[in-house]
Biotite code that builds the C-alpha atoms (Angstrom):
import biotite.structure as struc

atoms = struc.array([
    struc.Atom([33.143, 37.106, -28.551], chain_id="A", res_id=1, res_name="UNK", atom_name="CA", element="C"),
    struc.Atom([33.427, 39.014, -25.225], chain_id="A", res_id=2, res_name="UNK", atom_name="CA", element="C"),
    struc.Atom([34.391, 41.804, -26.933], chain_id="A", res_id=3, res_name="UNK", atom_name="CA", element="C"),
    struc.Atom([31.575, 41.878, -29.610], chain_id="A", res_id=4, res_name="UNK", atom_name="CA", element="C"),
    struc.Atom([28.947, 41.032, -26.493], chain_id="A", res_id=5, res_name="UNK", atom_name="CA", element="C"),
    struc.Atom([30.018, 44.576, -24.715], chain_id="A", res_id=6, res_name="UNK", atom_name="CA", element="C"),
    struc.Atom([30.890, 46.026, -27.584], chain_id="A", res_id=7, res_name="UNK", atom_name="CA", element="C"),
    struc.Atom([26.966, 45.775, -28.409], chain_id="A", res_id=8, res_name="UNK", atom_name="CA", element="C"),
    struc.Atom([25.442, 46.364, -25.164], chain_id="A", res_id=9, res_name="UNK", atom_name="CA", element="C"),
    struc.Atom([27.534, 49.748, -25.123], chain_id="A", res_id=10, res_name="UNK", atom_name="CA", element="C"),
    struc.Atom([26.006, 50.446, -28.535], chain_id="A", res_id=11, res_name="UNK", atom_name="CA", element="C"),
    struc.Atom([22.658, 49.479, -27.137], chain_id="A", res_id=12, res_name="UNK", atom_name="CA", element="C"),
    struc.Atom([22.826, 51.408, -24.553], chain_id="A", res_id=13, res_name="UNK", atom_name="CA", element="C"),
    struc.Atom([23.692, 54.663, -25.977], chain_id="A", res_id=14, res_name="UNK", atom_name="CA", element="C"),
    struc.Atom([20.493, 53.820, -28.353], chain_id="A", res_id=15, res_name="UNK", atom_name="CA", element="C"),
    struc.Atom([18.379, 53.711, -25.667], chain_id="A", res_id=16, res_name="UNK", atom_name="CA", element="C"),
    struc.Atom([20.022, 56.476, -23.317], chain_id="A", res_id=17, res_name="UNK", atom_name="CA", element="C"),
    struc.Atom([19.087, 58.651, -26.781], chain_id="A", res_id=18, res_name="UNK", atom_name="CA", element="C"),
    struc.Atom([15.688, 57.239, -27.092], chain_id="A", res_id=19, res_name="UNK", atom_name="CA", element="C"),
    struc.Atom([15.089, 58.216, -23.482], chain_id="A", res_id=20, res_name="UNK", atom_name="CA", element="C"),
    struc.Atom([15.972, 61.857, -24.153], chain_id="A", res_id=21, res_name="UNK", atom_name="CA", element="C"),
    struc.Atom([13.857, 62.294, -27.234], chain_id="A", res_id=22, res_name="UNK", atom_name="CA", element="C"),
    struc.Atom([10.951, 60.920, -25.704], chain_id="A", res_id=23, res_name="UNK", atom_name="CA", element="C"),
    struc.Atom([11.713, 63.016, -22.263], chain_id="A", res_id=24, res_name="UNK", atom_name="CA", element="C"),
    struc.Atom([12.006, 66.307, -24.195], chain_id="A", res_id=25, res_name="UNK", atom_name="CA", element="C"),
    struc.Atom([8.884, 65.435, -26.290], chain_id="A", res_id=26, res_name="UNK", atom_name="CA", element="C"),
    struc.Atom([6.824, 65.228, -23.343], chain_id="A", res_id=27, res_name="UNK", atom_name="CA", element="C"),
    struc.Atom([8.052, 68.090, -21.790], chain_id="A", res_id=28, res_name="UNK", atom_name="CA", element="C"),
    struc.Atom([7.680, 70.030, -24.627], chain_id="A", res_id=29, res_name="UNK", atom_name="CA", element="C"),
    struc.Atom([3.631, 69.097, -25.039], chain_id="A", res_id=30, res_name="UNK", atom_name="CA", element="C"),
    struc.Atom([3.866, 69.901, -21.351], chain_id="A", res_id=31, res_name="UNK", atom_name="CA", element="C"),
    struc.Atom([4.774, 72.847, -22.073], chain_id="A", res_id=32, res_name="UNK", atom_name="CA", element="C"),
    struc.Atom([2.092, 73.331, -24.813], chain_id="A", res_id=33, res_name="UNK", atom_name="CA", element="C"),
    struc.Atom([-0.045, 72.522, -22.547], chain_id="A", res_id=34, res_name="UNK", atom_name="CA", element="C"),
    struc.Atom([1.012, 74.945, -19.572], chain_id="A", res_id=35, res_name="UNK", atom_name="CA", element="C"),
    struc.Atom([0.650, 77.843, -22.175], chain_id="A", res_id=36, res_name="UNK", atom_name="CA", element="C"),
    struc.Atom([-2.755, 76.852, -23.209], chain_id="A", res_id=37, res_name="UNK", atom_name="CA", element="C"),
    struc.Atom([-4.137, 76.486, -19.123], chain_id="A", res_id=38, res_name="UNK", atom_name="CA", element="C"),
    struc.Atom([-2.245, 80.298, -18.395], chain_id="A", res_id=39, res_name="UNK", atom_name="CA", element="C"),
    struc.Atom([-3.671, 81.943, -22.273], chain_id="A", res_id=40, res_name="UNK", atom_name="CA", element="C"),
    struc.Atom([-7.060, 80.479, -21.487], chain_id="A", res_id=41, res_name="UNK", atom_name="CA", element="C"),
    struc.Atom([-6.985, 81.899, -17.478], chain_id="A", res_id=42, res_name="UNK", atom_name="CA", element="C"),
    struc.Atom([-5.641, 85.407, -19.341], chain_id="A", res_id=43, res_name="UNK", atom_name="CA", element="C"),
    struc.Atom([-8.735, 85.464, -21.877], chain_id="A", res_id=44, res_name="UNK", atom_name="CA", element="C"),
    struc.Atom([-11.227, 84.393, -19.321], chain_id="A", res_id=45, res_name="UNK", atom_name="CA", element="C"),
    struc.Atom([-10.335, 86.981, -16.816], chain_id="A", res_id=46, res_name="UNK", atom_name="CA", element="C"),
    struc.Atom([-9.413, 89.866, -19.194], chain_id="A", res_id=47, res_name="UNK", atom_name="CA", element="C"),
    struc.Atom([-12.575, 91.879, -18.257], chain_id="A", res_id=48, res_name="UNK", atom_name="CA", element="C"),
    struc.Atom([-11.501, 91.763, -14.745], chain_id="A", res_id=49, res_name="UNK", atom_name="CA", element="C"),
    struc.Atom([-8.676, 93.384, -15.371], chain_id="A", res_id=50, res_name="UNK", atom_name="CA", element="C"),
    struc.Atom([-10.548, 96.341, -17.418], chain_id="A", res_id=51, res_name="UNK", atom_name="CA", element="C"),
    struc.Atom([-12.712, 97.055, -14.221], chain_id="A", res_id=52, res_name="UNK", atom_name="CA", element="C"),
    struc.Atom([-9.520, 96.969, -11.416], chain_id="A", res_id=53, res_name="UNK", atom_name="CA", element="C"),
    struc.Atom([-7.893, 99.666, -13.852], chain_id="A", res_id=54, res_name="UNK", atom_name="CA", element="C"),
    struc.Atom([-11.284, 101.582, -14.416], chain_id="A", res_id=55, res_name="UNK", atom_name="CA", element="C"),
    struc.Atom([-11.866, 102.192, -10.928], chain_id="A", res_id=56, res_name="UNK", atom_name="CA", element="C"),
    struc.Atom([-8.285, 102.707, -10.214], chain_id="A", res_id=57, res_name="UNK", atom_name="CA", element="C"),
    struc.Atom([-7.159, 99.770, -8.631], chain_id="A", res_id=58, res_name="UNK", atom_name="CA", element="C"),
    struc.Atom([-7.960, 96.697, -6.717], chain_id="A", res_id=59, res_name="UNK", atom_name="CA", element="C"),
    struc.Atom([-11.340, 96.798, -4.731], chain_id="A", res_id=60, res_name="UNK", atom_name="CA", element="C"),
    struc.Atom([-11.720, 94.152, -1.638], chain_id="A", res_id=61, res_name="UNK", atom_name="CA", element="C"),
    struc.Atom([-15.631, 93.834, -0.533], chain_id="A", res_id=62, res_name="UNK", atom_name="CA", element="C"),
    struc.Atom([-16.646, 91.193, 1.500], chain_id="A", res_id=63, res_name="UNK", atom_name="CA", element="C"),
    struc.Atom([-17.948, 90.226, 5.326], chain_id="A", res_id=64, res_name="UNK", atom_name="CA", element="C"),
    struc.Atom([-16.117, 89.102, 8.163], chain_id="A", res_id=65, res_name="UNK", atom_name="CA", element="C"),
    struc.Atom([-17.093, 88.064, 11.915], chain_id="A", res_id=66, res_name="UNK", atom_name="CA", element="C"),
    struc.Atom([-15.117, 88.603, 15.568], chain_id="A", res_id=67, res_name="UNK", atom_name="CA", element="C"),
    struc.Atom([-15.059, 84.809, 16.694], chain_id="A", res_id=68, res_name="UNK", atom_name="CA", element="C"),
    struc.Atom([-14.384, 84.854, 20.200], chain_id="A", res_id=69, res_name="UNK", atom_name="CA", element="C"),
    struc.Atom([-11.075, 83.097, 21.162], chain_id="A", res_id=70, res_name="UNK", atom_name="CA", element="C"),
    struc.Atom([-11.332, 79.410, 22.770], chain_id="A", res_id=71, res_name="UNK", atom_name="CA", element="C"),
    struc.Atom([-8.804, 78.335, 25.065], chain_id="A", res_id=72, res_name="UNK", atom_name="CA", element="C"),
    struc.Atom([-7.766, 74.844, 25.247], chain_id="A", res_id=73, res_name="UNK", atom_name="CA", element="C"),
    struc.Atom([-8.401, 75.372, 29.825], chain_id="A", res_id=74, res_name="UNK", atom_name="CA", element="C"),
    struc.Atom([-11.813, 76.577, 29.011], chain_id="A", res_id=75, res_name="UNK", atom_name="CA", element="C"),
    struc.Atom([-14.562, 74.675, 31.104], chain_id="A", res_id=76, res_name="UNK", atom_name="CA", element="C"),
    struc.Atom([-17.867, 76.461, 29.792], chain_id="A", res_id=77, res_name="UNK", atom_name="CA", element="C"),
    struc.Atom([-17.589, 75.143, 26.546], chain_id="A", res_id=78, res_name="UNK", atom_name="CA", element="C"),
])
């Protein structure tokens, strides 16, 4: 009867070690899916962008910026 009992469990717990891996590489294959959807959508979305860098002949940076002036931790006329 012992032997039967473990016997079983082994068998039972190959079943379920299997189960585990089907269900593991079915999730990570829609994860996957979905990972290739997010990065095809992000492509398509910014494929005009693209067009213009190359247009103009590479990247163009524009924007505003402002000299703060440094604070010092020993500053008293703050």
């Amino acid at each position: 009867m012992i032997l039967l009992q473990r016997l079983a469990g082994a068998v039972l717990g190959i079943a379920l070690f299997a189960a585990a891996l089907i269900f593991t590489s079915v999730i990570l294959a829609i994860a996957a899916l979905v990972a290739i959807a997010a990065w095809a959508w992000l492509w398509w979305r910014t494929r005009h962008l693209r067009r213009e860098v190359q247009r103009r002949g590479g990247a163009v940076v524009e924007g505003e910026f402002r000299v703060e002036p440094e604070a010092r931790l020993d500053d008293k006329s703050r």
